[in-house]
PQR file with spaces between the fields and no chain letter, atoms N, CA, C, O and H, PARSE charges and radii, in Angstrom:
ATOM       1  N    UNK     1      76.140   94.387   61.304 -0.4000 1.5000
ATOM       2  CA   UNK     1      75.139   94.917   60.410 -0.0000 2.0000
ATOM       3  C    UNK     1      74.831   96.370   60.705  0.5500 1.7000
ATOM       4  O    UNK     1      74.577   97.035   59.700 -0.5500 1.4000
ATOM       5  N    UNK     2      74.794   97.073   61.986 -0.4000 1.5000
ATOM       6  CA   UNK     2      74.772   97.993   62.067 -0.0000 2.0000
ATOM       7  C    UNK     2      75.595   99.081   61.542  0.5500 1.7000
ATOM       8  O    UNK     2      75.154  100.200   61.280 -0.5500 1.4000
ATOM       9  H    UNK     2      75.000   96.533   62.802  0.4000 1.0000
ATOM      10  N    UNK     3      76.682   98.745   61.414 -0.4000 1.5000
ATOM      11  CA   UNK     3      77.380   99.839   60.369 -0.0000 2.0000
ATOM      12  C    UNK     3      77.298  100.121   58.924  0.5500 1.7000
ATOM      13  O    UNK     3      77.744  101.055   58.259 -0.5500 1.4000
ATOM      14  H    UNK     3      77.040   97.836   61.626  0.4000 1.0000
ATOM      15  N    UNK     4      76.385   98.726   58.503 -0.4000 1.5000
ATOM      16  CA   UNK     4      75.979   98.935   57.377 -0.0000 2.0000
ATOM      17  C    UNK     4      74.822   99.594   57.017  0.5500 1.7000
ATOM      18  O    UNK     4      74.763  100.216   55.956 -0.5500 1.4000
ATOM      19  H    UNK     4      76.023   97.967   59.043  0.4000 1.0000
ATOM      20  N    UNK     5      73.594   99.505   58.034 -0.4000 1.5000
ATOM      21  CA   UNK     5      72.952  100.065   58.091 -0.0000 2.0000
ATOM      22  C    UNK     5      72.968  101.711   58.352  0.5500 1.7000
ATOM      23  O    UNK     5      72.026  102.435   58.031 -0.5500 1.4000
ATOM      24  H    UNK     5      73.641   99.000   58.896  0.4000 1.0000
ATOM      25  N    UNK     6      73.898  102.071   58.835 -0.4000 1.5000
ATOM      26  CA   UNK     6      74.352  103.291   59.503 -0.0000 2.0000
ATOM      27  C    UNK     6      74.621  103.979   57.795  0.5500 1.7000
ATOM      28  O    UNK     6      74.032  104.884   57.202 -0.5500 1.4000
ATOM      29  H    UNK     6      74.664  101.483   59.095  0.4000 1.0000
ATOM      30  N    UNK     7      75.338  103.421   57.538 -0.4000 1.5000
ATOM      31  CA   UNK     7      76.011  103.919   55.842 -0.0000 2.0000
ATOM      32  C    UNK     7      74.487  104.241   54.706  0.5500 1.7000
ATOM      33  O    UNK     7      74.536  104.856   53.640 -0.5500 1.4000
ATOM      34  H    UNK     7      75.816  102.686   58.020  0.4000 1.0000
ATOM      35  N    UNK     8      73.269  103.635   55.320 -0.4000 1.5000
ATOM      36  CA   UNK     8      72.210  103.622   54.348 -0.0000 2.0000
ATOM      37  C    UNK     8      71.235  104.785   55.031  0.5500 1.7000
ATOM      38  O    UNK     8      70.193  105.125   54.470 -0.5500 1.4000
ATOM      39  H    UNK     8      73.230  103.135   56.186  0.4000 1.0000
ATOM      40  N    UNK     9      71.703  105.414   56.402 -0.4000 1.5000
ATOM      41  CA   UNK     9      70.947  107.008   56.929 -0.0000 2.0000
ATOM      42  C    UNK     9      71.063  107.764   55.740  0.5500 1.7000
ATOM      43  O    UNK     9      72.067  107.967   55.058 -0.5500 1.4000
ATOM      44  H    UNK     9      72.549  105.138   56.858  0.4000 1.0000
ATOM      45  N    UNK    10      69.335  108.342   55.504 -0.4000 1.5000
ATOM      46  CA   UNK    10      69.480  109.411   53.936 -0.0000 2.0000
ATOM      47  C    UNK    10      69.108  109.005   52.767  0.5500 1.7000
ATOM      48  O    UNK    10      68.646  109.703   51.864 -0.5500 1.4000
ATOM      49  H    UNK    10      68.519  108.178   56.058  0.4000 1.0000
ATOM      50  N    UNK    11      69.409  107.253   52.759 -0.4000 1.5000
ATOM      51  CA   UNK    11      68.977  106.866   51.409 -0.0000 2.0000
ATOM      52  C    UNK    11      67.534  106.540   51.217  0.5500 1.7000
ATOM      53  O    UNK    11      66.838  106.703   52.219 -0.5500 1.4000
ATOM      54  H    UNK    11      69.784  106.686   53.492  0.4000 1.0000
ATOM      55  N    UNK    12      67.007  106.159   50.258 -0.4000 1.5000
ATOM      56  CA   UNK    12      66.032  105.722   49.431 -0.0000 2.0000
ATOM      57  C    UNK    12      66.253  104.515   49.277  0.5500 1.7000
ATOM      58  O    UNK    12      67.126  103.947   48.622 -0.5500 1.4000
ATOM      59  H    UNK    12      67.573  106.026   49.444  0.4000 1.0000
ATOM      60  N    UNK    13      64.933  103.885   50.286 -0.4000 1.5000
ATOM      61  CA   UNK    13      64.938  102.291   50.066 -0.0000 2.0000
ATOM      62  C    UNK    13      63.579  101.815   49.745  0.5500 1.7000
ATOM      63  O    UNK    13      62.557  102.494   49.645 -0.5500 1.4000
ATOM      64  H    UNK    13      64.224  104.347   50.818  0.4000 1.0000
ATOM      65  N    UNK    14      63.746  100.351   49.578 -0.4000 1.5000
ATOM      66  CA   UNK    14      62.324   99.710   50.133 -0.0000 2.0000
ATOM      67  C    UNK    14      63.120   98.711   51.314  0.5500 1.7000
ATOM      68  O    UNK    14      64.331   98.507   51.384 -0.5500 1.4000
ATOM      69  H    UNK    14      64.576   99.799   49.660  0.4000 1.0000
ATOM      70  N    UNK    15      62.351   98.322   51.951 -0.4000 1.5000
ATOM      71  CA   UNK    15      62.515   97.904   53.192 -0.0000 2.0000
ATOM      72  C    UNK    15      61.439   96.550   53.745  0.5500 1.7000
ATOM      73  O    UNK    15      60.276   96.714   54.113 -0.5500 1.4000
ATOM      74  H    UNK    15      61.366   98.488   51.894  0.4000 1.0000
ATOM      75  N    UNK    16      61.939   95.635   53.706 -0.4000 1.5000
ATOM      76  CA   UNK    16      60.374   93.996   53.968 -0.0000 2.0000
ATOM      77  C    UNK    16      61.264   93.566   55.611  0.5500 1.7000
ATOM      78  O    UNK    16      62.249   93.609   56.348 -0.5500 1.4000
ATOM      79  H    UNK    16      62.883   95.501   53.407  0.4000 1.0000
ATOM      80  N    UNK    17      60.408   93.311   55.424 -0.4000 1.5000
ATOM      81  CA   UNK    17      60.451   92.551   57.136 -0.0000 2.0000
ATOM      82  C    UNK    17      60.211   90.796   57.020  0.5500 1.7000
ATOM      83  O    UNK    17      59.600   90.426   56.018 -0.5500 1.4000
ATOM      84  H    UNK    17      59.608   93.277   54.826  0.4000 1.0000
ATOM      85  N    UNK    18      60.580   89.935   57.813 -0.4000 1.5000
ATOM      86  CA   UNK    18      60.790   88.511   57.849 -0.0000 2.0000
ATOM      87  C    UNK    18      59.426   87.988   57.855  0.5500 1.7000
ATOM      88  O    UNK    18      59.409   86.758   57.805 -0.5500 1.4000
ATOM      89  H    UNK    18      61.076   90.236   58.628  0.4000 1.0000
ATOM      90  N    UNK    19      57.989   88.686   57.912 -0.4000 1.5000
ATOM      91  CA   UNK    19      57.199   88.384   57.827 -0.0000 2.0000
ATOM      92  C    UNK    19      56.567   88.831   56.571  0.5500 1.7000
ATOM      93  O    UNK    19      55.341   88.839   56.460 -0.5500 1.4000
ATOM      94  H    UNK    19      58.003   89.685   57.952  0.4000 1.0000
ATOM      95  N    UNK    20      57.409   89.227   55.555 -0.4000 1.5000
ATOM      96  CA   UNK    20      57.104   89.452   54.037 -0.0000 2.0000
ATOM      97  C    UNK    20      56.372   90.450   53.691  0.5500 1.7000
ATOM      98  O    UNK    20      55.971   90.789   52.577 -0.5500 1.4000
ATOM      99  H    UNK    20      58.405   89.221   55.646  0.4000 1.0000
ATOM     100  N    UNK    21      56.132   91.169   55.310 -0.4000 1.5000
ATOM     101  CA   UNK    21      55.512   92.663   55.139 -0.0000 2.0000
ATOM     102  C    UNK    21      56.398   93.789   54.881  0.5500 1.7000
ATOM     103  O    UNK    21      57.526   93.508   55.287 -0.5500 1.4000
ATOM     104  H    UNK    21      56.458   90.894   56.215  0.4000 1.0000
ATOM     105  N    UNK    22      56.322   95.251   54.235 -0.4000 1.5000
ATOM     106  CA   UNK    22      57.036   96.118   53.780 -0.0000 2.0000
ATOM     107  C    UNK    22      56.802   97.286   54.862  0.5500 1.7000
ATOM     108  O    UNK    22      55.672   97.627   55.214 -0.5500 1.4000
ATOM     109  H    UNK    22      55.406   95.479   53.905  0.4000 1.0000
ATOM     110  N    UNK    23      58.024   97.882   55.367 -0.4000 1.5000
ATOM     111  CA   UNK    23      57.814   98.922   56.467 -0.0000 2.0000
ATOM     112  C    UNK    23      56.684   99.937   56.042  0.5500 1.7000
ATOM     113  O    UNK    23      56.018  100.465   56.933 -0.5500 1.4000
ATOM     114  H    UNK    23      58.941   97.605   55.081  0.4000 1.0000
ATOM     115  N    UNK    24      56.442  100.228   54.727 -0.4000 1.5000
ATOM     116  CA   UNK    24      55.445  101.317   54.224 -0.0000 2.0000
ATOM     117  C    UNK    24      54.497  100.789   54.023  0.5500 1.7000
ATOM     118  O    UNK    24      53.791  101.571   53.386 -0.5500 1.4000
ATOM     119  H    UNK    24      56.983   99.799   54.003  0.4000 1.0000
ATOM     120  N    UNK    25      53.926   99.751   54.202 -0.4000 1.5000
ATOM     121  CA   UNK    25      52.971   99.134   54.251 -0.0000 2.0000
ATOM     122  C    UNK    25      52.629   98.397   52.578  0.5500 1.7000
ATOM     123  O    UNK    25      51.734   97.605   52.285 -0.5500 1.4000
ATOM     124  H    UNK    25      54.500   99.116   54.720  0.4000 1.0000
ATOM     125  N    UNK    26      53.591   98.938   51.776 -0.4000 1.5000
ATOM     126  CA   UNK    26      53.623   98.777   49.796 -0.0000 2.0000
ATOM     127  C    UNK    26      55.058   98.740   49.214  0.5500 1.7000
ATOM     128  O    UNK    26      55.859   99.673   49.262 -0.5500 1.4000
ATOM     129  H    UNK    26      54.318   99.582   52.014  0.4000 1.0000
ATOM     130  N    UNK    27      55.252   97.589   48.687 -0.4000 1.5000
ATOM     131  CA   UNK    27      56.192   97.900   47.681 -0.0000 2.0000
ATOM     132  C    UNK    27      56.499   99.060   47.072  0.5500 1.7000
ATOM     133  O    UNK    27      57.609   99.550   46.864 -0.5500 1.4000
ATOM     134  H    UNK    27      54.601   96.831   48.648  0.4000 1.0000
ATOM     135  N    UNK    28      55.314   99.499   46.775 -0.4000 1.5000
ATOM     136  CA   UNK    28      55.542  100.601   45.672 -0.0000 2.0000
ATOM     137  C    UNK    28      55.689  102.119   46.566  0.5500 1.7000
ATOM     138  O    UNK    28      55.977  103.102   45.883 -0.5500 1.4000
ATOM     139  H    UNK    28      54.412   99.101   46.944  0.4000 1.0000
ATOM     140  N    UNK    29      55.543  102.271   47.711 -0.4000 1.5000
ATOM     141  CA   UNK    29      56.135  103.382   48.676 -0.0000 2.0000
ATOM     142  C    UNK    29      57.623  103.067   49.593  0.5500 1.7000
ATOM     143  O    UNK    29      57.808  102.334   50.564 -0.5500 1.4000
ATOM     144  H    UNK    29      55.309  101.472   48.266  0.4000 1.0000
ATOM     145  N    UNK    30      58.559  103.958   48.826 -0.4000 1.5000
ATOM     146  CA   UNK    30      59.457  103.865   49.094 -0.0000 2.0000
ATOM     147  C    UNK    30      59.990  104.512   50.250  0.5500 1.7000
ATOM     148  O    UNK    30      58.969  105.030   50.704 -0.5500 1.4000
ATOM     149  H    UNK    30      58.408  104.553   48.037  0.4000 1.0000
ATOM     150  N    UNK    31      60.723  104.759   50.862 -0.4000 1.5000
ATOM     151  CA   UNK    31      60.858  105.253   52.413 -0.0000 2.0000
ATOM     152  C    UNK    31      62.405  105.341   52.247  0.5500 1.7000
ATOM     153  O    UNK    31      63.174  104.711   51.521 -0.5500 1.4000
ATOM     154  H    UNK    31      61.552  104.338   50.494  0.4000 1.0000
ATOM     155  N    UNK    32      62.658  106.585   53.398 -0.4000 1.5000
ATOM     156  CA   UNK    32      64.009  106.898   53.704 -0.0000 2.0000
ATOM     157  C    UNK    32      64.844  106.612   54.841  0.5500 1.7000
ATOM     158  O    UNK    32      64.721  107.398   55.781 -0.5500 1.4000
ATOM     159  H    UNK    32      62.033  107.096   53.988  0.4000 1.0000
ATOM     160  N    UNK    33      65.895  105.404   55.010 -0.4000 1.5000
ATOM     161  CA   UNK    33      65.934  105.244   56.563 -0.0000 2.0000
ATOM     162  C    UNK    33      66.656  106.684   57.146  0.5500 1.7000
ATOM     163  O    UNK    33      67.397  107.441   56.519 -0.5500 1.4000
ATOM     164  H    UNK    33      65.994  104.765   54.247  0.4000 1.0000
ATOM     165  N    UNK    34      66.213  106.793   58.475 -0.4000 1.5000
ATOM     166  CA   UNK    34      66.743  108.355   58.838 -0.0000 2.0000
ATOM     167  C    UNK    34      67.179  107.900   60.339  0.5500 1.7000
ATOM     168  O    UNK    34      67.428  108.843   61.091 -0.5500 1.4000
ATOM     169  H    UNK    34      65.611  106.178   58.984  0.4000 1.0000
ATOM     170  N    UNK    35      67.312  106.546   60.904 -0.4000 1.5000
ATOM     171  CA   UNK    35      68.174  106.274   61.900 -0.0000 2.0000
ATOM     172  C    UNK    35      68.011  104.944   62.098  0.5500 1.7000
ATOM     173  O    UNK    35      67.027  104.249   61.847 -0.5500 1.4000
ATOM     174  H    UNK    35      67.110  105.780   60.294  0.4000 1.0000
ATOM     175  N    UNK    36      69.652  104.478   62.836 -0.4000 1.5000
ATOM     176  CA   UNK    36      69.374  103.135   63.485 -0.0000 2.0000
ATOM     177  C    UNK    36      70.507  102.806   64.497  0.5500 1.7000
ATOM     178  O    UNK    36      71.572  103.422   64.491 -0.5500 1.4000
ATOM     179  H    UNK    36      70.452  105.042   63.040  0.4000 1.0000
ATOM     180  N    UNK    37      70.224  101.810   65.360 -0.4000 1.5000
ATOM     181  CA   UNK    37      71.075  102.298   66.550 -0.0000 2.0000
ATOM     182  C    UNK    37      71.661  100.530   66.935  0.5500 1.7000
ATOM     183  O    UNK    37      71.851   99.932   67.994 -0.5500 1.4000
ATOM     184  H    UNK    37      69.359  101.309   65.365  0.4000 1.0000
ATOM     185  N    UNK    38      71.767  100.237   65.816 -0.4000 1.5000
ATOM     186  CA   UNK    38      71.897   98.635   65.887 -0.0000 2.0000
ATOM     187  C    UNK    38      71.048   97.815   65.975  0.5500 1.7000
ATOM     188  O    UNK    38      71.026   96.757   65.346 -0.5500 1.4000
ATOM     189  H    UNK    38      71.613  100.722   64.956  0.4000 1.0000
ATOM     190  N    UNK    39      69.985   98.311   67.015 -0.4000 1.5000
ATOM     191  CA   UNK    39      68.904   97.415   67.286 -0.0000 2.0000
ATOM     192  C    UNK    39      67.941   97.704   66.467  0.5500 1.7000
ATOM     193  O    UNK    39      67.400   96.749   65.911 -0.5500 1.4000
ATOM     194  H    UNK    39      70.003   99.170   67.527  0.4000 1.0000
ATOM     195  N    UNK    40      67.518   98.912   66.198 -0.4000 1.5000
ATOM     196  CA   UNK    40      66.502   99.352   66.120 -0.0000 2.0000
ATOM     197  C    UNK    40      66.212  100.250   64.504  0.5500 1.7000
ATOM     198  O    UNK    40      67.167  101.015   64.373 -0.5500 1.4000
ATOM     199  H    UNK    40      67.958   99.689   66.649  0.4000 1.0000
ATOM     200  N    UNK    41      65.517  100.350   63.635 -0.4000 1.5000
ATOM     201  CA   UNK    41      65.629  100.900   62.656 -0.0000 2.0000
ATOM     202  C    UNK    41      64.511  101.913   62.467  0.5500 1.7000
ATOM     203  O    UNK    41      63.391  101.517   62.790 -0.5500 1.4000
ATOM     204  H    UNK    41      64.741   99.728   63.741  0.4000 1.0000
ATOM     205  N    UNK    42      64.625  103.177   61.990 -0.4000 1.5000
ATOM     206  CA   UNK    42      63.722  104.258   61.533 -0.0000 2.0000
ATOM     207  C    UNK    42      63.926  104.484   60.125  0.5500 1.7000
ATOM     208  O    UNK    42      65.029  104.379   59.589 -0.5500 1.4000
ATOM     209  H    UNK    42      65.535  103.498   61.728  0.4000 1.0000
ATOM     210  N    UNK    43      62.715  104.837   59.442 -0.4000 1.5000
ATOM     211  CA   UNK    43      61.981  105.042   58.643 -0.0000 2.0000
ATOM     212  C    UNK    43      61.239  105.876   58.396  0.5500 1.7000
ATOM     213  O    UNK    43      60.212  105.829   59.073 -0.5500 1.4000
ATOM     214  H    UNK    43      61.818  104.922   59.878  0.4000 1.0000
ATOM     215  N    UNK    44      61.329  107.003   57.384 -0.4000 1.5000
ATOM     216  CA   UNK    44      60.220  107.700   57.233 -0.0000 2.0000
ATOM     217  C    UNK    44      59.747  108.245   55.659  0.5500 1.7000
ATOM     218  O    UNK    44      60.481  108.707   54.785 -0.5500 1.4000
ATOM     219  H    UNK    44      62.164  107.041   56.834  0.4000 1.0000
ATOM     220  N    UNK    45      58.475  108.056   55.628 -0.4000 1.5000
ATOM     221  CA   UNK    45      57.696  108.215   53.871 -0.0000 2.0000
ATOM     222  C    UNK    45      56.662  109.085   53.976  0.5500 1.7000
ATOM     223  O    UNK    45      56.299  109.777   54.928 -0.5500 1.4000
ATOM     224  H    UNK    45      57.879  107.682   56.338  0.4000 1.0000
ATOM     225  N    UNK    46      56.137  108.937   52.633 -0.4000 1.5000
ATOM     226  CA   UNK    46      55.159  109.511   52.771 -0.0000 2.0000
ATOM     227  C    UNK    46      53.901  108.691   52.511  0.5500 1.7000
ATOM     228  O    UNK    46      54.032  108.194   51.392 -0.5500 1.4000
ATOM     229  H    UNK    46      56.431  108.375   51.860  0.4000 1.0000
ATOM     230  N    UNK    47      52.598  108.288   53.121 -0.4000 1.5000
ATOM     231  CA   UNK    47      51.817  107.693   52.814 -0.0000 2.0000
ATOM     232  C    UNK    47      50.948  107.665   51.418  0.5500 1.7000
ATOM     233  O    UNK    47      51.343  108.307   50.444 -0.5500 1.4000
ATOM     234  H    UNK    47      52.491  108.692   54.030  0.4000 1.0000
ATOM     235  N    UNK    48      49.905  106.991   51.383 -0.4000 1.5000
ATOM     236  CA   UNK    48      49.010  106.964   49.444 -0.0000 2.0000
ATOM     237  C    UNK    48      47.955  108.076   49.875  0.5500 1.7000
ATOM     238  O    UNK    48      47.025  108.383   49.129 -0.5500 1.4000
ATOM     239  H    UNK    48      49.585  106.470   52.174  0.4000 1.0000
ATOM     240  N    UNK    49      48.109  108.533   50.847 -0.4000 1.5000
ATOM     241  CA   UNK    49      47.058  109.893   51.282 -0.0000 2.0000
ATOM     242  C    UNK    49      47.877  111.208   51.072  0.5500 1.7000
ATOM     243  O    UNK    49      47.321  112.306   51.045 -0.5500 1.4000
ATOM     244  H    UNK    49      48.865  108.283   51.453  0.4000 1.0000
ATOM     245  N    UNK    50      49.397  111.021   50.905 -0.4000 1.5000
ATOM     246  CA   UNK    50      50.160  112.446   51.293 -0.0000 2.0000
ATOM     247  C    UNK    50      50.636  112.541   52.504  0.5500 1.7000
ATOM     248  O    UNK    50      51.618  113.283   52.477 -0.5500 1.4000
ATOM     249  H    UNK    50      49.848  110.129   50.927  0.4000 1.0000
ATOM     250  N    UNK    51      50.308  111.952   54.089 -0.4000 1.5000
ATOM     251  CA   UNK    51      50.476  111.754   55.143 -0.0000 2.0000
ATOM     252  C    UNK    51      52.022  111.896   55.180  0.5500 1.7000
ATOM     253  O    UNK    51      52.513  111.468   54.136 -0.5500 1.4000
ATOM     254  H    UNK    51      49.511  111.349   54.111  0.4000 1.0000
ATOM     255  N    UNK    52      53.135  112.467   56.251 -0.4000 1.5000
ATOM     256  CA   UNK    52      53.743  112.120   56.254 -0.0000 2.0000
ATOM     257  C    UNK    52      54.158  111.000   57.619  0.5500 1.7000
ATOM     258  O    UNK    52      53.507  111.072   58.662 -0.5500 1.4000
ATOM     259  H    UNK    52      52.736  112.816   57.099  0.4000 1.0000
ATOM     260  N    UNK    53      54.968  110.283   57.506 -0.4000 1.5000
ATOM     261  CA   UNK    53      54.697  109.241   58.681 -0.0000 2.0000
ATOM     262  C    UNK    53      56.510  108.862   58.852  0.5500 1.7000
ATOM     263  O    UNK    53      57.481  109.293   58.231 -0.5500 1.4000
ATOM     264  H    UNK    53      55.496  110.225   56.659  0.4000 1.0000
ATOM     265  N    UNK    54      56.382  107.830   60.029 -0.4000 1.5000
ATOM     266  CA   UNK    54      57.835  107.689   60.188 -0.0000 2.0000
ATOM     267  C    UNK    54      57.388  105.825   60.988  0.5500 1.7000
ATOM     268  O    UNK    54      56.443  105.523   61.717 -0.5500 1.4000
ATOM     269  H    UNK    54      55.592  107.479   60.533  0.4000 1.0000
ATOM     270  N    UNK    55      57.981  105.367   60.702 -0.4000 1.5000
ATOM     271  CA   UNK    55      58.112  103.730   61.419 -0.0000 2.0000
ATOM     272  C    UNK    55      59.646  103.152   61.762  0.5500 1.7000
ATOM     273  O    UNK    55      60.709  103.150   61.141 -0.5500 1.4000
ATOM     274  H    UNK    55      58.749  105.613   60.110  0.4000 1.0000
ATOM     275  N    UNK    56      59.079  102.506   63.484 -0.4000 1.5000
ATOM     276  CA   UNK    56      60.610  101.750   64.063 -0.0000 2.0000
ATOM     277  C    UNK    56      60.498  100.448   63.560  0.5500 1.7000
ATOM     278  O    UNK    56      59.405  100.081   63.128 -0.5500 1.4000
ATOM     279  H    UNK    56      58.216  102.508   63.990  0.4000 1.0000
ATOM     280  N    UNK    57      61.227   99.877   63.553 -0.4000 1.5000
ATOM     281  CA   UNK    57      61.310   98.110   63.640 -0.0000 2.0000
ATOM     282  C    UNK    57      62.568   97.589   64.359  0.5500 1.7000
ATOM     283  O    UNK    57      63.554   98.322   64.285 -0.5500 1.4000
ATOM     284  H    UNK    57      62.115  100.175   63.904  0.4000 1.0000
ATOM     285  N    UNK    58      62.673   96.547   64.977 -0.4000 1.5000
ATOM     286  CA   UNK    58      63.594   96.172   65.389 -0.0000 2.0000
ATOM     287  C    UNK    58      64.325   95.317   64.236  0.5500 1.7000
ATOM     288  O    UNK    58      63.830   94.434   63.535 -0.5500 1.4000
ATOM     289  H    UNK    58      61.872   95.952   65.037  0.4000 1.0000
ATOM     290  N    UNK    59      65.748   95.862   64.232 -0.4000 1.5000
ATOM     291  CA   UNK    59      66.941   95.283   62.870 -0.0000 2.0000
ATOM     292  C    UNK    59      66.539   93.488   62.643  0.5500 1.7000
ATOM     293  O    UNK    59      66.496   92.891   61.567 -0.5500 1.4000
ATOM     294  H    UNK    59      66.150   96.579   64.802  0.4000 1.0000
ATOM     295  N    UNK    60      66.256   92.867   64.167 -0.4000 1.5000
ATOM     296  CA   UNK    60      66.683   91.300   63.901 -0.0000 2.0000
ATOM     297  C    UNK    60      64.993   91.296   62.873  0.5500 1.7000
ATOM     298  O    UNK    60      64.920   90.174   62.372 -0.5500 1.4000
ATOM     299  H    UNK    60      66.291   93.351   65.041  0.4000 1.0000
ATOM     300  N    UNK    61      64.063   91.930   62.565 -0.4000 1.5000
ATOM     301  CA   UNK    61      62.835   91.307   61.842 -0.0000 2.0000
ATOM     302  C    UNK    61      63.416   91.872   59.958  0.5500 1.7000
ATOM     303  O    UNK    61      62.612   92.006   59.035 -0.5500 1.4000
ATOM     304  H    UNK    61      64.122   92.842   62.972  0.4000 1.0000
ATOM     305  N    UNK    62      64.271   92.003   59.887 -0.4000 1.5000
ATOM     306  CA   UNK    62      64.363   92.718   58.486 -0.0000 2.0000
ATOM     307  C    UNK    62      64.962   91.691   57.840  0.5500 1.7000
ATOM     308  O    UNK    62      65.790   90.873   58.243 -0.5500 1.4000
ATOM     309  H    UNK    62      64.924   91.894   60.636  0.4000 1.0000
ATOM     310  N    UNK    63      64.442   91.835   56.789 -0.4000 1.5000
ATOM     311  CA   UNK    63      65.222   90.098   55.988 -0.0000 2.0000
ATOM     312  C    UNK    63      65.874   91.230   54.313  0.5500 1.7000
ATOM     313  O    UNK    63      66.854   90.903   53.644 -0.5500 1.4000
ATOM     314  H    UNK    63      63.769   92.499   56.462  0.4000 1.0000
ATOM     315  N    UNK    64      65.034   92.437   54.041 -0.4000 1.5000
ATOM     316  CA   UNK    64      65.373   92.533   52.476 -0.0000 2.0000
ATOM     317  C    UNK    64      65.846   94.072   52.339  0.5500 1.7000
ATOM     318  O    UNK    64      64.916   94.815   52.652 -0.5500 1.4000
ATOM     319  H    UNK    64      64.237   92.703   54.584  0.4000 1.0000
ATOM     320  N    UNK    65      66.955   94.737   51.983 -0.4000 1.5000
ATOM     321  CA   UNK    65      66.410   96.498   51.865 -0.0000 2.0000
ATOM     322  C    UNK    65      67.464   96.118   50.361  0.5500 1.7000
ATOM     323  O    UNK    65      68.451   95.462   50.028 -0.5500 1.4000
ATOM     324  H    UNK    65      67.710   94.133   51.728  0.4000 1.0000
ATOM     325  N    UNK    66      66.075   97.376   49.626 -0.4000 1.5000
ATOM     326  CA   UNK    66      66.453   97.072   48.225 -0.0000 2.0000
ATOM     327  C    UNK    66      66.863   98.945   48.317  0.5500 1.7000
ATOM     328  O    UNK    66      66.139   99.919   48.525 -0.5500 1.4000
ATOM     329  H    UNK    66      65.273   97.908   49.896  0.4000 1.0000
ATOM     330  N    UNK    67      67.935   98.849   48.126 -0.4000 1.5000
ATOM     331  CA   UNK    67      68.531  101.170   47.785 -0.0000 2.0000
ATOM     332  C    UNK    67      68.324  101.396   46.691  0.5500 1.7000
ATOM     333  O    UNK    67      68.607  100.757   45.678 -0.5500 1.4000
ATOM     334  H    UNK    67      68.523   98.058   47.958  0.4000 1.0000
ATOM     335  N    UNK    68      67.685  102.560   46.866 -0.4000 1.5000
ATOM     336  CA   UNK    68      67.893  103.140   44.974 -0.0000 2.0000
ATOM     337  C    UNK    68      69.263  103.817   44.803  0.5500 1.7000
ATOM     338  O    UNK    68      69.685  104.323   45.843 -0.5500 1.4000
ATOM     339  H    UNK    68      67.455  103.079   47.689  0.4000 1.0000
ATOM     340  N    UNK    69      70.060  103.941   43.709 -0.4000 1.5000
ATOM     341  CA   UNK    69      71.124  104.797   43.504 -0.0000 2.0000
ATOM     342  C    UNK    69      70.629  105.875   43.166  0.5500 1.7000
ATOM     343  O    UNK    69      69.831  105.841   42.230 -0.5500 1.4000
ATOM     344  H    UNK    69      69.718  103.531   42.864  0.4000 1.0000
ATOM     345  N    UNK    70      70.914  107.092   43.766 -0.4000 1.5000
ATOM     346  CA   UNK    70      70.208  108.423   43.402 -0.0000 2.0000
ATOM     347  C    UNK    70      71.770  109.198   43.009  0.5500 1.7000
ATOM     348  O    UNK    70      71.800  110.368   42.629 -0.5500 1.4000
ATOM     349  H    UNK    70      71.563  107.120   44.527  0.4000 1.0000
């Protein structure tokens, strides 16, 4: 999985976790993964304040990443 993930550095996703929560905390905030190292996945958006922010997760909690085609 990690090489697949590797292929999605740069894109535009949404991103849920196995506990049906979304790395941006919303469906509707979309996020860019910007690294992952097999284990581990990064993330970074912008928050409903403008904030900009960045979030890890570990790969085994991710159950869904939906890409946009840009």
């Amino acid at each position: 999985m990690s090489s697949i993930l590797a292929d999605l550095i740069g894109r535009k996703c949404i991103v849920k976790t196995e506990d049906e929560e979304y790395l941006t905390g919303s469906p509707d905030v979309p996020c860019r993964i910007t690294g992952t190292d097999g284990e581990w996945i990064k993330v970074t958006f912008v928050d409903p304040v403008g904030g900009r922010m960045s979030r890890l997760s570990r790969v085994d909690y991710l159950v869904d990443i939906t890409v946009f085609e840009e």
